[in-house]
C-alpha positions in Angstrom: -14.8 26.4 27.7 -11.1 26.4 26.6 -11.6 22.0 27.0 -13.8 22.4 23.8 -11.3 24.7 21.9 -9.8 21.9 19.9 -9.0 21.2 15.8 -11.4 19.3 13.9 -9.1 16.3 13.3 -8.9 15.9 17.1 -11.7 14.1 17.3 -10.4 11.2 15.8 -6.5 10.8 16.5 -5.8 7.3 15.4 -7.4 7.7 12.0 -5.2 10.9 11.6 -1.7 9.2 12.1 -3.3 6.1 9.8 -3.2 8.7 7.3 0.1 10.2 8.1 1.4 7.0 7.9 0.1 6.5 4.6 1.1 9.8 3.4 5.0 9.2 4.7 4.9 5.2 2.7 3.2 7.1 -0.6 6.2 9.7 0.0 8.9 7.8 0.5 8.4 4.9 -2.0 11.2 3.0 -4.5 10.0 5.9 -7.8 12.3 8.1 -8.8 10.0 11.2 -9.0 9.9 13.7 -6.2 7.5 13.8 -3.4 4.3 14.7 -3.8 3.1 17.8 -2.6 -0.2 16.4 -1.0 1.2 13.8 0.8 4.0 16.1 2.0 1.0 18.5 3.0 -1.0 16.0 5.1 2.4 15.9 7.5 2.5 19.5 8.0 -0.9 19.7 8.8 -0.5 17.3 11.0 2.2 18.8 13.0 -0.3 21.8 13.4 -3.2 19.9 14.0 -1.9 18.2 16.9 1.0 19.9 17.9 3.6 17.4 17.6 5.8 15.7 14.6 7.1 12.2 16.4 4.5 10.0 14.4 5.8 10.6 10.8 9.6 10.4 12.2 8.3 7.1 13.7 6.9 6.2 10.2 10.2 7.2 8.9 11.8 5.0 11.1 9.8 2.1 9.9 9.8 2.2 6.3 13.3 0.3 4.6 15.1 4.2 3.9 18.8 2.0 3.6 17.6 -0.5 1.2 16.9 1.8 -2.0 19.3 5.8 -2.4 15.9 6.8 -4.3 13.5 6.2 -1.2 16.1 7.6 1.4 16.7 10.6 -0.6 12.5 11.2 -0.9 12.2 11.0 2.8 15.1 13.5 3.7 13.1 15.9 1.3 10.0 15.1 3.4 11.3 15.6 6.8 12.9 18.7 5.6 10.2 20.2 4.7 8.1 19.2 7.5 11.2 20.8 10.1 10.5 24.4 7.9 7.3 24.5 7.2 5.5 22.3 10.6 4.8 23.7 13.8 7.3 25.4 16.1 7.6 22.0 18.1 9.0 20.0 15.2 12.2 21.7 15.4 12.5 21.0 19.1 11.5 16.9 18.3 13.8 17.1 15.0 16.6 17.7 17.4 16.2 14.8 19.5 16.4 12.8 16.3 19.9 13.6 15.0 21.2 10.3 15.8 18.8 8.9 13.1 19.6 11.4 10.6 23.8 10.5 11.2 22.5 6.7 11.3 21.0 7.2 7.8 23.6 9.0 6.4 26.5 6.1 6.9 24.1 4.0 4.9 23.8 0.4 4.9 26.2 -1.8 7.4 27.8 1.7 8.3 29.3 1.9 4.6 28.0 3.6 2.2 24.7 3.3 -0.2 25.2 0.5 -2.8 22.8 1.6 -6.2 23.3 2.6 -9.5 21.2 6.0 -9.0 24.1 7.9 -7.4 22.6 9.3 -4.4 25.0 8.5 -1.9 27.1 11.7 -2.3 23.4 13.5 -2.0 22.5 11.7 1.1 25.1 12.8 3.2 25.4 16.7 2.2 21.6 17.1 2.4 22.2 15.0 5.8 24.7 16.8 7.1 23.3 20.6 5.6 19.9 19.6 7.9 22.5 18.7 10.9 23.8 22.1 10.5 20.2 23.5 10.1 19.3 21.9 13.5 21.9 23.4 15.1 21.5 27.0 14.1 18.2 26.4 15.6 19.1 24.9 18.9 21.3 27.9 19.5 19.3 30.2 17.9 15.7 28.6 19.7 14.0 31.8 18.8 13.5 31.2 14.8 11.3 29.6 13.2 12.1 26.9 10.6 10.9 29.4 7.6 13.3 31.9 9.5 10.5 35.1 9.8 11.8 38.2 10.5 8.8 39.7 12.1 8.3 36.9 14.6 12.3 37.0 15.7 11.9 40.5 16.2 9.1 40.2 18.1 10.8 37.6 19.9 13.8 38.9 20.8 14.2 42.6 18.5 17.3 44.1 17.5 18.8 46.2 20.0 22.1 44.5 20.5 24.4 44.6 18.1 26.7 41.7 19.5 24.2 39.6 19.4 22.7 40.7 16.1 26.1 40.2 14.3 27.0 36.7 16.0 23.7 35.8 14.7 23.8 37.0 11.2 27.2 35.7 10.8 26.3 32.3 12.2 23.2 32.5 9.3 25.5 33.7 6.2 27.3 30.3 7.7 24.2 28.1 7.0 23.9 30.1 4.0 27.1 28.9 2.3 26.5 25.1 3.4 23.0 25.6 1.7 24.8 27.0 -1.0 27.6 23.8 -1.7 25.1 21.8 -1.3 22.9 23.4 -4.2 25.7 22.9 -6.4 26.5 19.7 -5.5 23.1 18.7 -6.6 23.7 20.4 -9.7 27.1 18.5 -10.6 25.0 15.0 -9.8 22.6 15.4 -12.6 22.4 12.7 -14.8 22.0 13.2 -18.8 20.6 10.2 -19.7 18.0 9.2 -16.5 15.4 10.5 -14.6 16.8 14.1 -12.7 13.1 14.8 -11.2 14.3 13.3 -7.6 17.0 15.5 -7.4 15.0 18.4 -8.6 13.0 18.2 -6.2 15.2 18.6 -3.4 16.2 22.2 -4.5 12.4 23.4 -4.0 13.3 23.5 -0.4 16.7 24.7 -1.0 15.4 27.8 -2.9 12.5 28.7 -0.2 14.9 28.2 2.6 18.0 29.8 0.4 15.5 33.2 0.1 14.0 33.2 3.6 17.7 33.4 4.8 18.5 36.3 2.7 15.3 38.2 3.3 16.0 37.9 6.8 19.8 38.6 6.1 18.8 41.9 4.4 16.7 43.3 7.1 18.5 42.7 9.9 21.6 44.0 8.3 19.7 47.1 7.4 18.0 47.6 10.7 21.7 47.2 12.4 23.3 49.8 9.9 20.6 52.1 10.8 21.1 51.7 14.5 25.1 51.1 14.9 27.6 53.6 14.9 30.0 53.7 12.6 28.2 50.2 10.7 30.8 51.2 7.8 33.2 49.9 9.1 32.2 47.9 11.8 30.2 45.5 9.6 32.1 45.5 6.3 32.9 41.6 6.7 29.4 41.4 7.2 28.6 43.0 3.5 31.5 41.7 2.2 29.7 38.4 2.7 26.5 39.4 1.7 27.4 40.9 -1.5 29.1 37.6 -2.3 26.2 36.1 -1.5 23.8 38.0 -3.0 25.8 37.5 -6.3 26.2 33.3 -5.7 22.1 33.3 -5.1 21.0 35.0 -8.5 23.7 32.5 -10.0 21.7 30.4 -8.5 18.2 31.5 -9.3 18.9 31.5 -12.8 19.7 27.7 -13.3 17.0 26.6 -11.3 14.5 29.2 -13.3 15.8 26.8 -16.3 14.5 23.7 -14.6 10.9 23.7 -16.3 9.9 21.1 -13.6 10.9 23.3 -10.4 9.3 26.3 -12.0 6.1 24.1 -12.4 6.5 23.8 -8.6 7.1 27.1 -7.5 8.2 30.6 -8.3 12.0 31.4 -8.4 12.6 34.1 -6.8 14.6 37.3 -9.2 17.3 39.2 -7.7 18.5 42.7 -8.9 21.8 42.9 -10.5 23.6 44.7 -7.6 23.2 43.7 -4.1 20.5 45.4 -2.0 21.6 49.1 -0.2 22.1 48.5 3.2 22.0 52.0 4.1 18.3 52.5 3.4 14.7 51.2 3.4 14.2 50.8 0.1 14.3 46.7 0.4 10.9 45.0 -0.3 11.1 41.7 -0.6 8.6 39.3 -2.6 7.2 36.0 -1.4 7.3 32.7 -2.8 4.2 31.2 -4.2 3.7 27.4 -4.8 1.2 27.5 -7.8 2.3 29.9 -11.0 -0.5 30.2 -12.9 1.5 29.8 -15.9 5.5 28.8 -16.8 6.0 31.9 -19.1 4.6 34.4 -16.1 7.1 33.1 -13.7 9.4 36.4 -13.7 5.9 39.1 -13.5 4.7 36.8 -10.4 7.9 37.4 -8.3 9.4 40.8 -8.3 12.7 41.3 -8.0 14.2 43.0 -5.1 15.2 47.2 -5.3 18.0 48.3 -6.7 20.9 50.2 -4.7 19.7 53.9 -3.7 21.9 56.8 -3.5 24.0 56.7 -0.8 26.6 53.1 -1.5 29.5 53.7 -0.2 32.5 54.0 -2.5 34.1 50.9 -1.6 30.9 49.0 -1.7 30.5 50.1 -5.4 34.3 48.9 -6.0 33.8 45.5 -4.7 30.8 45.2 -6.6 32.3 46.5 -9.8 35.3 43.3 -8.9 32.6 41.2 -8.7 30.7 41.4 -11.8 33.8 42.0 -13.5 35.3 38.3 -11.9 31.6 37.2 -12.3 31.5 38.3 -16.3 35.4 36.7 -16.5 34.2 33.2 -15.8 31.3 33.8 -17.7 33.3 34.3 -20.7 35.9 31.8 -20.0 33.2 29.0 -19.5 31.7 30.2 -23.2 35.3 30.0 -24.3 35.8 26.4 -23.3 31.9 25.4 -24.4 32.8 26.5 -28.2 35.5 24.7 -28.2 34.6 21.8 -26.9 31.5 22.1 -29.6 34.2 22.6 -32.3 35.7 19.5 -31.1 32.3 17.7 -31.3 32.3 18.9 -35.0 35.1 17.5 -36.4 34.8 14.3 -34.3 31.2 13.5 -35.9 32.8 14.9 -39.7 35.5 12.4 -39.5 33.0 9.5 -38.5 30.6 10.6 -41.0 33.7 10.3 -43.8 34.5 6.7 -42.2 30.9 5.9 -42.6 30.6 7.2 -46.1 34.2 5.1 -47.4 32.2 1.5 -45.5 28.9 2.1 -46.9 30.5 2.0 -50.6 32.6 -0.6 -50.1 29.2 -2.3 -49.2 27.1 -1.4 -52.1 29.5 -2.5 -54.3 29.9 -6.3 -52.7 26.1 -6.1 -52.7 25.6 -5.4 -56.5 28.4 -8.4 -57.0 26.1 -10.6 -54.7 22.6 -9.2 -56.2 23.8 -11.1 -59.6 24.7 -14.4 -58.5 21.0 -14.4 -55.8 19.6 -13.8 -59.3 20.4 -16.7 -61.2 19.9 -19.0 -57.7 16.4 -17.2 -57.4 15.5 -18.7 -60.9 16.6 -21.9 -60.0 14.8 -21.9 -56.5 11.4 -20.8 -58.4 11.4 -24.1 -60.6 12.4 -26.0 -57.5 9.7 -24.1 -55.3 6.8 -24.5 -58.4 7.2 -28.3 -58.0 7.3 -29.0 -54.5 4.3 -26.7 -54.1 2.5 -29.1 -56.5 3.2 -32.2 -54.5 3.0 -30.1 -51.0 -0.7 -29.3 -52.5 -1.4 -33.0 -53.0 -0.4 -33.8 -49.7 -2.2 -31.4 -47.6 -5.4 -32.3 -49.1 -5.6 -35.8 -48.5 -3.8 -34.2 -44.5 -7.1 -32.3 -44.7 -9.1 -35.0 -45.3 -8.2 -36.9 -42.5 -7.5 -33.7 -40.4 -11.2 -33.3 -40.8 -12.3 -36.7 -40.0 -10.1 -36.5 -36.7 -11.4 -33.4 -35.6 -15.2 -34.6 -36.3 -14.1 -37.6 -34.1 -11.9 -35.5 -31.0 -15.3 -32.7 -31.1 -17.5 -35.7 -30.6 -15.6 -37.3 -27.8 -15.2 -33.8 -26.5 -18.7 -33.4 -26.1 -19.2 -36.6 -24.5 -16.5 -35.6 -21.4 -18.5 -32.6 -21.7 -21.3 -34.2 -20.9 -20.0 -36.9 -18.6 -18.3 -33.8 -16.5 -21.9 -32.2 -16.5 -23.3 -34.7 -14.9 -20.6 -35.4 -12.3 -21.2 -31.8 -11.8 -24.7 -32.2 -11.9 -25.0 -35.0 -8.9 -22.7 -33.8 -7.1 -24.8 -30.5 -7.0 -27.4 -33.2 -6.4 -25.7 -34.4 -3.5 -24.9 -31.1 -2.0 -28.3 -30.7 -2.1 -29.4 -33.3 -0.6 -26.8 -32.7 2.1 -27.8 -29.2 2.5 -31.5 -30.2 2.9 -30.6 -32.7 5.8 -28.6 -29.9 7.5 -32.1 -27.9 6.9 -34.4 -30.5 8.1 -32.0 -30.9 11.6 -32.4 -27.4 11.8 -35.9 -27.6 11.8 -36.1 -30.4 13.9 -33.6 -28.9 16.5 -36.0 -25.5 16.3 -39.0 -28.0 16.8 -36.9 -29.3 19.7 -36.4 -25.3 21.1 -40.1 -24.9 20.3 -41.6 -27.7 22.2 -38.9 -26.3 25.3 -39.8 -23.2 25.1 -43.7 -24.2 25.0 -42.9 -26.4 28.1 -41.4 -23.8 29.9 -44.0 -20.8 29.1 -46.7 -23.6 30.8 -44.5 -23.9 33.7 -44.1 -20.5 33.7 -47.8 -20.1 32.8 -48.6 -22.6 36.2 -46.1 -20.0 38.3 -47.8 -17.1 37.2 -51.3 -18.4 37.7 -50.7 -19.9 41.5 -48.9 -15.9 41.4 -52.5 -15.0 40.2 -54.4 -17.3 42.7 -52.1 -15.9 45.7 -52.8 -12.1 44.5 -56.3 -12.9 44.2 -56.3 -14.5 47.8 -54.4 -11.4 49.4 -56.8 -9.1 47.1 -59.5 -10.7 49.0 -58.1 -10.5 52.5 -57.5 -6.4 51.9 -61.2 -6.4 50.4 -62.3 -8.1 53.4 -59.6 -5.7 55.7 -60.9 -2.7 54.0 -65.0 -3.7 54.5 -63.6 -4.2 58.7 -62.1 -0.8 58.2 -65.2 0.6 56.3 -67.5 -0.6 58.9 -64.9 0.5 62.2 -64.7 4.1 60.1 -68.5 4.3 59.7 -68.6 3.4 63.5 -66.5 5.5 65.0 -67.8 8.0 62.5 -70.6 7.6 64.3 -69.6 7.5 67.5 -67.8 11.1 66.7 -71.2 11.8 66.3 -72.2 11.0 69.2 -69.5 12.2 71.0 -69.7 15.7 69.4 -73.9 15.7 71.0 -72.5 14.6 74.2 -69.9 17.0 74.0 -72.0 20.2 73.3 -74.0 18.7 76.3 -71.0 18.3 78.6 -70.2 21.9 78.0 -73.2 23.0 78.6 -73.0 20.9 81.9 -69.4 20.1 82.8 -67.2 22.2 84.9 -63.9 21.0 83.5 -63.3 21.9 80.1 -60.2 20.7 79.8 -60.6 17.0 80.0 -63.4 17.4 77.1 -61.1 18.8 75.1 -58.5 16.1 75.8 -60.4 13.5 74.3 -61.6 15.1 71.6 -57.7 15.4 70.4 -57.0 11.8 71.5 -60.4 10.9 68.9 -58.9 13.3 66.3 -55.7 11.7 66.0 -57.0 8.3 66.2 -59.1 8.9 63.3 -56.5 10.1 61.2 -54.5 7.2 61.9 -57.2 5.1 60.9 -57.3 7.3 57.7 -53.8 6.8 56.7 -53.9 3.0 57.2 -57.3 3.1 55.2 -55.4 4.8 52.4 -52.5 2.8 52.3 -54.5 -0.2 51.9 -56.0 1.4 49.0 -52.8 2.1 47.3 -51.4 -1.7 47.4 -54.6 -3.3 46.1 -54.0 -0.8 43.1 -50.4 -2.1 42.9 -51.4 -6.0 42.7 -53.7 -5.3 40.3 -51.6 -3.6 37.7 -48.8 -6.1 38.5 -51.5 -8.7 37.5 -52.4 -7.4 34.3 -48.7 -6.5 33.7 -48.1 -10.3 33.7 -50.8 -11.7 31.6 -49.9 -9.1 28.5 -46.3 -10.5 28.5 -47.6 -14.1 28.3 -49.8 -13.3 25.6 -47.2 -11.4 23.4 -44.7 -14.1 24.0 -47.2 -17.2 22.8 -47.5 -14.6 19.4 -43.6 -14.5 18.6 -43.5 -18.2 19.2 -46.3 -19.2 17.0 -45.1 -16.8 14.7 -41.7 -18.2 14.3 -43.0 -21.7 14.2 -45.0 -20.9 11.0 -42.2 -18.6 9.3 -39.6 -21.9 9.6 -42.4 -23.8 8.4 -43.0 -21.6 5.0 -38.9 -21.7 4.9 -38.7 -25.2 4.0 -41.4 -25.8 2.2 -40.4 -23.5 -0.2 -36.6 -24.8 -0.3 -38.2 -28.1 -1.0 -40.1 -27.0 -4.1 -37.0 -25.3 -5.5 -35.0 -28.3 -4.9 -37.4 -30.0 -6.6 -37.6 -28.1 -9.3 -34.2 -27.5 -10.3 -32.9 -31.4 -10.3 -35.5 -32.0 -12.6 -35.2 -29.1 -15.6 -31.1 -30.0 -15.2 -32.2 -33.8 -15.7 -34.3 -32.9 -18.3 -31.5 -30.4 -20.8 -29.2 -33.3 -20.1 -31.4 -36.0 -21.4 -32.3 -33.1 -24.5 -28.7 -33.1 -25.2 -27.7 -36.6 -25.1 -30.4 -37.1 -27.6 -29.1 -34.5 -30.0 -25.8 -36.0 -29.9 -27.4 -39.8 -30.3 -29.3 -38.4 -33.4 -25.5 -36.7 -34.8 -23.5 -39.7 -34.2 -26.6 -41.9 -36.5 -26.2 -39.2 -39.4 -22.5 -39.1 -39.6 -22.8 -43.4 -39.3 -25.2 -43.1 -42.1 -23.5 -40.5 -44.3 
């Protein structure tokens, strides 16, 4: 039964990559908005539904990605998110695609992208932060693309501690090319255009940015718990986190300003201080893609526990550096934003002061000019007074003869009106006309069919009766076989008969029993030979018969169809002829109505 186990969209495999296709053009197109989640969506499922991810990179191979940044950038987002979010076989196939991923990001010719949107510093860190990405995972094979803490431990656990620190130091790795990237896209955005592209690309970043440090915490805590001595042994290791820890709320916090990304998901909310290491008090919160609303974005995802009770002493002193270096910068980047607003001030007081000195200079030349327009306005007015009188004279006697040459132009309008109508109206005529030739050699070439098809049932008509005439004949020579048989069974009935007498007799008489018995077996089987021939006899008269009757029905019902056909063809045309008809003579007719209305015009304008 495990054949039948299969998803629904199996059933139907080549309609399902149409759509993928479709999904990766509507994706990937020339807009500069991000990708929509739906067609994204369809992809994933896909991956699950049929366990593989090679036809949307073989739709990304075919769509133009090197002619338009916008349209390259959209389909890195897309595959992105397909390699985290797909089924575990994606990453395996995504590997075996890097050469396309380096490919696209040189660009076009092996140079770099030529555009005025700015993407080409984009393309190649996303490029080469998914490189990285794809090499975590081939040597890290057990993870998953979402990087699930459950499954690896279920995969491979946490017992060494060699192997657990290789692996969360080769993470905190990926982690800080996640991280330059994130502010890379940050430094790209663009005052003045359309930054919903770019935004979009951090969606990913922030889901994969907090599945790393989720899985980060608890692995870190599960090897503090089991290595001895983890104070000192894995300081680098918190070292690193903490820093990390502090660079992701930094992080957090700019996109939770992004009122488009929070449309698109939750950001997560870390707590002040990094997470204690040296307890189980971490409970981390997952990220949703639908808030219900923008302003509960923070009660949706909780933030992370604060530190418990036992921090080590120089874990609190690095922290206490760090939000002390953290608040520093802070300050110093307000510093240097007031003054640069100060700045802004007095540059816009000065122009304002410029523009103030021009516009009075301006008023006054105006009042200067306003004097002498006056006295040329006076003079216009006179001038304008009288030419309006003679301009008034002149288009009425124009109107006069506008209106006698418009009468005219309508008239001989109405004649090509006409004159096309009635091109129109013969050649309809003659399409007609064509159209009922066509119909009568139709019905003459059916006519044609007809009269074969009524020559051939005769023939076949004349087969099947000399059929009939021979089954009749071999009817009667098994009738007269079976009346020989009928008479030969009554007689040797009879003779049993008589044989039975003589036999009783010969027992009473004969000495030999055993001959007596003899041929009454011999008599037997002769009788039920003559039985079974009698029988089979029987049963091929039956079969003649009903092969005889079989044949006349079909002749019947096939003289029926013809002369039914015949008379439908015959109805068929000679209602197309009426129509015909009918139709060339109402067009004749409004044509003649019309010309006579125009005759009786053309008199009362000649008589008027």
């Amino acid at each position: 039964m495990s054949q039948y186990q299969f998803s629904l969209r199996m059933g139907d495999r080549v309609k399902a990559e149409q759509e993928v296709m479709t999904s990766v053009r509507k994706a990937t197109n020339t807009d500069e908005t991000a990708p929509k989640r739906k067609h994204v969506r369809n992809c994933i499922v896909f991956t699950w539904d049929f366990k593989t991810s090679m036809p949307v990179w073989e739709c990304m191979k075919s769509q133009p990605l090197k002619a338009s940044e916008v349209q390259c950038y959209k389909a890195i987002i897309t595959l992105h998110k397909v390699i985290r979010e797909g089924h575990h076989v994606t990453i395996q196939e995504a590997l075996a695609q890097t050469k396309f991923l380096e490919d696209l990001a040189h660009g076009l010719g092996g140079g770099v992208y030529t555009g005025w949107q700015n993407y080409s510093v984009l393309i190649r860190a996303y490029i080469n932060f998914l490189l990285a990405k794809l090499e975590y995972h081939r040597l890290h094979p057990e993870f998953n693309g979402m990087f699930d803490y459950k499954e690896y431990v279920s995969l491979r656990g946490t017992n060494d501690p060699n192997e657990g620190y290789e692996t969360i130091a080769d993470l905190m790795s990926l982690q800080d090319r996640l991280d330059e990237f994130q502010k890379l896209v940050f430094r790209n955005f663009q005052p003045a255009s359309n930054n919903e592209c770019r935004i979009a690309s951090l969606v990913p970043l922030v889901e994969e940015s907090y599945g790393i440090y989720k899985f980060a915490t608890h692995m870190l805590i599960a090897m503090h718990q089991r290595v001895d001595g983890a104070e000192q042994a894995l300081e680098p290791l918190r070292k690193r986190y903490n820093a990390q820890h502090y660079a992701l709320r930094k992080f957090y916090y700019e996109c939770s300003n992004l009122r488009y990304l929070t449309s698109l998901i939750n950001v997560p909310r870390l707590p002040q201080h990094p997470v204690n290491l040296f307890g189980d008090d971490f409970v981390p919160s997952p990220i949703t893609d639908r808030p219900e609303s923008t302003d509960g974005r923070g009660a949706s995802t909780p933030a992370l526990a604060s530190a418990s009770r036992s921090t080590p002493t120089i874990d609190l002193e690095a922290e206490r550096k760090a939000a002390e270096e953290l608040q520093r910068k802070q300050q110093e980047e307000e510093r240097q934003q007031k003054l640069l607003i100060q700045q802004q001030i007095e540059i816009r007081r000065r122009h304002e002061e410029e523009e103030r000195q021009r516009q009075m200079a301006i008023q006054q030349q105006m009042e200067q000019q306003r004097a002498e327009q006056q006295r040329q306005l006076e003079e216009q007015q006179r001038q304008y007074e009288e030419q309006q009188r003679l301009q008034k004279q002149r288009e009425q006697e124009q109107l006069a003869k506008l209106q006698q040459e418009q009468l005219q132009r309508q008239v001989q309008g109405k004649m090509q009106e006409l004159e096309q109508q009635i091109l129109l109206m013969r050649g309809q005529h003659e399409r007609d006309q064509l159209t009922i030739t066509q119909y009568n050699q139709r019905v003459g070439a059916l006519e044609d069919q007809i009269r074969q098809l009524q020559q051939f049932q005769q023939q076949q008509d004349a087969s099947k009766d000399e059929l009939i005439r021979q089954l009749q004949e071999q009817i009667e020579q098994w009738r007269q076989k079976y009346e020989t048989l009928a008479k030969l069974y009554a007689q040797l009935r009879q003779e049993h008969l008589d044989l039975l007498g003589k036999f009783k007799q010969a027992n009473l008489k004969a000495n030999s029993a055993a001959e007596v018995m003899g041929k009454m077996d011999r008599l037997q089987a002769e009788m039920r030979r003559k039985n079974l021939e009698l029988a089979d006899m029987m049963r091929e008269r039956d079969k003649a018969l009903a092969d005889l009757q079989r044949l006349e029905n079909s002749r019947s019902d096939e003289l029926d169809r013809l002369r039914n056909e015949l008379e439908d063809s015959q109805d068929r045309e000679r209602e197309l002829n009426r129509n015909r008809g009918s139709e060339a003579q109402d067009m004749l007719r409004k044509f003649n109505d019309q010309r006579d209305e125009l005759q009786r015009e053309l008199d009362a304008r000649a008589a008027e």
